[in-house]
C-alpha positions in Angstrom: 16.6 -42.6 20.3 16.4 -42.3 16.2 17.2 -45.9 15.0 18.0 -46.9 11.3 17.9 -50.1 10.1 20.7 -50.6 7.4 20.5 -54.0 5.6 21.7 -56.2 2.9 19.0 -58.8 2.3 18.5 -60.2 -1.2 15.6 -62.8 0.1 14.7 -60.3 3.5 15.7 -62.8 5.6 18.6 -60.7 7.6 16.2 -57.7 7.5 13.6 -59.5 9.4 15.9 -59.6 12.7 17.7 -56.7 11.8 14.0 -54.6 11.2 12.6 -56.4 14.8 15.2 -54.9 16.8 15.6 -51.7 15.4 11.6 -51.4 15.8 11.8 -52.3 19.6 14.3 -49.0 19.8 12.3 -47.0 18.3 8.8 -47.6 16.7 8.7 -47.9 13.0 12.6 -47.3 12.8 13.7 -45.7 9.5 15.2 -48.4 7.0 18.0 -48.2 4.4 18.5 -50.9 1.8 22.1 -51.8 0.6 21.2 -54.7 -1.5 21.4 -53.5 -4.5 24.4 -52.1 -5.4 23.5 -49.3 -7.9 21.6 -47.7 -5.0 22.7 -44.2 -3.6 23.1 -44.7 0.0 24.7 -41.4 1.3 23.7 -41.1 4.6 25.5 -39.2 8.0 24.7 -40.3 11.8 25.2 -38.7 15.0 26.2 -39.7 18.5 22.4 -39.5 19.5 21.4 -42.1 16.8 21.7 -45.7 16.8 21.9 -47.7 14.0 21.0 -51.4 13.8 23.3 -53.5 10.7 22.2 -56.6 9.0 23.4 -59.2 6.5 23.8 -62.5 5.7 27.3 -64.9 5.9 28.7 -66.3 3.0 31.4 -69.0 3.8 32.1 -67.5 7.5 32.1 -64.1 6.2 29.8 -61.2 5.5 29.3 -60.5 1.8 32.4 -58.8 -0.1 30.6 -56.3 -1.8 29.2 -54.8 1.6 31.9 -52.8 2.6 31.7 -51.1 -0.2 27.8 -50.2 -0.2 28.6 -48.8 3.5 31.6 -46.2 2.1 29.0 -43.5 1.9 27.4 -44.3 5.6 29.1 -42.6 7.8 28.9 -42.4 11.8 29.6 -39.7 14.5 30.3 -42.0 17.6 26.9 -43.2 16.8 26.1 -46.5 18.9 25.4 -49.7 16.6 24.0 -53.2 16.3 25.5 -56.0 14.7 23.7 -58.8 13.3 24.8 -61.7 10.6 22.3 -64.6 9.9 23.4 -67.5 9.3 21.7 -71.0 8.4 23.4 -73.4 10.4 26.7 -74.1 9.1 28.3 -71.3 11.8 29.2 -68.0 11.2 32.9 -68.0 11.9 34.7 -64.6 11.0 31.6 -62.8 9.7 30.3 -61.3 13.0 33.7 -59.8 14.1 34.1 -58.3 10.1 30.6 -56.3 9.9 31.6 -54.6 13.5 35.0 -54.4 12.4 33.5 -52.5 8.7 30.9 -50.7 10.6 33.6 -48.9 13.4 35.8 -47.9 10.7 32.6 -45.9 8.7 32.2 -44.2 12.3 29.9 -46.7 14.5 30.5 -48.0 18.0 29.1 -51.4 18.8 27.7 -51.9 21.3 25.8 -55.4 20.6 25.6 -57.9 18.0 23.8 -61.3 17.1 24.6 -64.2 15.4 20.4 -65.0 14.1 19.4 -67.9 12.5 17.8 -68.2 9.0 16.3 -70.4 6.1 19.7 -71.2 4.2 19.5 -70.3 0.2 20.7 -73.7 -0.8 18.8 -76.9 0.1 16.1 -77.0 3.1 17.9 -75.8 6.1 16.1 -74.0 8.8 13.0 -73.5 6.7 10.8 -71.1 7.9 13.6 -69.3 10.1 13.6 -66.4 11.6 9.8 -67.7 12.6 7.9 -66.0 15.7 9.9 -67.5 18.5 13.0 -66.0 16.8 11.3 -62.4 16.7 10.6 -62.5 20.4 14.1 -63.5 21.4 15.2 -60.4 19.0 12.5 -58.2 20.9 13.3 -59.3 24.4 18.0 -59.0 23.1 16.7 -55.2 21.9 15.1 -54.2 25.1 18.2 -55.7 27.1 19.9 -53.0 24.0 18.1 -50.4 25.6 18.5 -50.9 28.9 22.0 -50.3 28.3 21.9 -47.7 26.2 19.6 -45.6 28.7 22.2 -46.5 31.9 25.1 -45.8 29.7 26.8 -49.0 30.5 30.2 -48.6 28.3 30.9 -52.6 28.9 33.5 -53.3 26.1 31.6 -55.4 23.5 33.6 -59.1 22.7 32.4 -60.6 19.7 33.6 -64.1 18.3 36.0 -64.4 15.7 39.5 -64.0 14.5 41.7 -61.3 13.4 43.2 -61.7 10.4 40.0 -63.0 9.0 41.0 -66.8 8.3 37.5 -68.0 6.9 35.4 -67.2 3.9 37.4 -68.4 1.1 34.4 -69.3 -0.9 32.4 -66.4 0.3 34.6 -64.2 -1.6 34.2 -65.8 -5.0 30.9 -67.1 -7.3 30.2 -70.6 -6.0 28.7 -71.8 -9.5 25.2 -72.1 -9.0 23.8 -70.0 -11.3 19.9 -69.8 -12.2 18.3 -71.3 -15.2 15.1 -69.7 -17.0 12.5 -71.6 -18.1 9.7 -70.8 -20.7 7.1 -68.8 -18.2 9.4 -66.1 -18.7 7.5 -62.7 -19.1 10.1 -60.3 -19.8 8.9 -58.5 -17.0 12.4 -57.5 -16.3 11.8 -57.9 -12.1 14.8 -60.1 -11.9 17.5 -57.8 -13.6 16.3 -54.6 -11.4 16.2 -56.7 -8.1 19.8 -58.9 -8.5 22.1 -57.3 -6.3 24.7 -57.1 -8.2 23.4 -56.5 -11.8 23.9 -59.8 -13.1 21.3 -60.6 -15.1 21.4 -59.0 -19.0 18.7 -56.3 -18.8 18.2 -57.3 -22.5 17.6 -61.3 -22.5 16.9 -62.1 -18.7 17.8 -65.5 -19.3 21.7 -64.4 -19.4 23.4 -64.4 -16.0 26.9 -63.0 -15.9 28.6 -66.1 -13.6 31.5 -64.0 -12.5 28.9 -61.5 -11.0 26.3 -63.9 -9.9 26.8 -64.4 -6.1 23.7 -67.2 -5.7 21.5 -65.5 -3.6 18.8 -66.7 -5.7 17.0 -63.4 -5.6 15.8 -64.0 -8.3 14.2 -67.2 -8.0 12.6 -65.9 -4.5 11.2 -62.9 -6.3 9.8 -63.9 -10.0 6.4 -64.2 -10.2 6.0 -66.9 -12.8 8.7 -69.1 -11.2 10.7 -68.5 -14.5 13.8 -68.6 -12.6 15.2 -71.9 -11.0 17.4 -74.0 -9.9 16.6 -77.6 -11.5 19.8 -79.1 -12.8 20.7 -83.0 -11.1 24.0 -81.3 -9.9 22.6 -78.8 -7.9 19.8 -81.1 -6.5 21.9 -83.8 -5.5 24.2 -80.9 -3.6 21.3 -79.5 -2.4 20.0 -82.9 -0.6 23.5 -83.6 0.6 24.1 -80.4 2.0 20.9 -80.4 3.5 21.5 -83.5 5.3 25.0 -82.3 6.5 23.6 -79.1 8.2 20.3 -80.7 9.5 21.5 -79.7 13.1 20.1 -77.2 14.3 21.9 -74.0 15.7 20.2 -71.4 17.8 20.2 -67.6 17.8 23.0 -66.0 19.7 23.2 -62.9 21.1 26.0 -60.6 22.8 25.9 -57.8 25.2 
């Protein structure tokens, strides 16, 4: 069947899983990028498509600017994937809201995973999704497409609540905001890549902080390592938060 894989991914870490499975459905699967938000993204799916979602959780919830970036994507009955990463904390409400978005633009689920990956703040997870989490995303999609090809209609459960009752501070700034040091280039990379057009197109070392969401895209991405994160408060949050989540969770997946 035609698979898309539709993402929101400042640091490509939910389109890694989201890309794997969608790949196993069909090879090379088309791709559609949400992240940033001046993007077009009109696109129209049948009944004879699938479509595989990805994106990150943000306090137990997915990211409040998605729903919006998914207003012009619209599905026919067209079977869908659900996937949120998530690095280690939990992800709460945030599975249940993306399937909950994605059936009201049109899409059935019909699966959905909870993945684990490297959190943005601290070291959690590093190097997560790594190979053993792409296999178990393989083998979940081919289990996908078994059941798409029997046309097993099993009503798909996914954990969480309705009303939402997490992600209070996944729907504000959290205050970490990049700093720019001197190797600054002007190469203007950061302000075309931040997801939601925070950074001043005119002096990149401005960050608007009631549009910054911390994704630290822009750290991730420079190529001078201009942008950073090297204040004592955000280093000694950083360690401690680090330590708090340092148990590990594993991929889950639902059928």
């Amino acid at each position: 069947m035609k698979t898309t894989a539709i993402y929101f991914s400042p640091t490509g870490t939910s389109k890694r899983g989201c890309v794997a499975i969608a790949n196993v459905l069909q090879a090379e699967a088309g791709q559609i990028d949400v992240t940033i938000a001046q993007n077009s993204h009109k696109q129209e799916f049948t009944s004879d498509e699938v479509v595989v979602f990805g994106a990150p959780v943000y306090g137990g919830r997915v990211f409040k600017g998605l729903e919006n970036r998914l207003k012009q994507i619209k599905g026919n009955k067209t079977p869908c994937v659900i996937t949120v990463t998530y690095g280690n904390r939990d992800y709460d409400d945030a599975l249940l809201e993306l399937a909950d978005i994605a059936s009201a633009q049109g899409f059935i689920p019909i699966a959905g995973a909870a993945l684990i990956g490297e959190h943005t703040f601290g070291r959690i997870q590093v190097g997560r999704p790594n190979a053993n989490d792409i296999d178990e995303d393989i083998t979940f999609a081919k289990n996908i497409l078994k059941k798409l090809q029997t046309g097993d209609s099993n009503y798909l459960q996914l954990p969480g609540n309705r009303p939402y009752i997490y992600g209070a501070e996944g729907m504000k700034p959290v205050g970490f905001i990049p700093s720019t040091n001197e190797n600054c280039t002007s190469c203007g990379l950061c302000a075309e890549q931040c997801p939601e057009g925070a950074i001043d197109s005119e002096d990149y070392s401005k960050i608007d902080e009631n549009k910054c969401i911390s994704c630290f895209r822009c750290i991730r991405s420079c190529p001078v390592n201009a942008k950073n994160m090297e204040t004592a408060a955000y280093k000694n949050f950083a360690e401690d938060f680090s330590k708090k989540m340092a148990n590990p969770r594993e991929n889950q997946f639902f059928l």
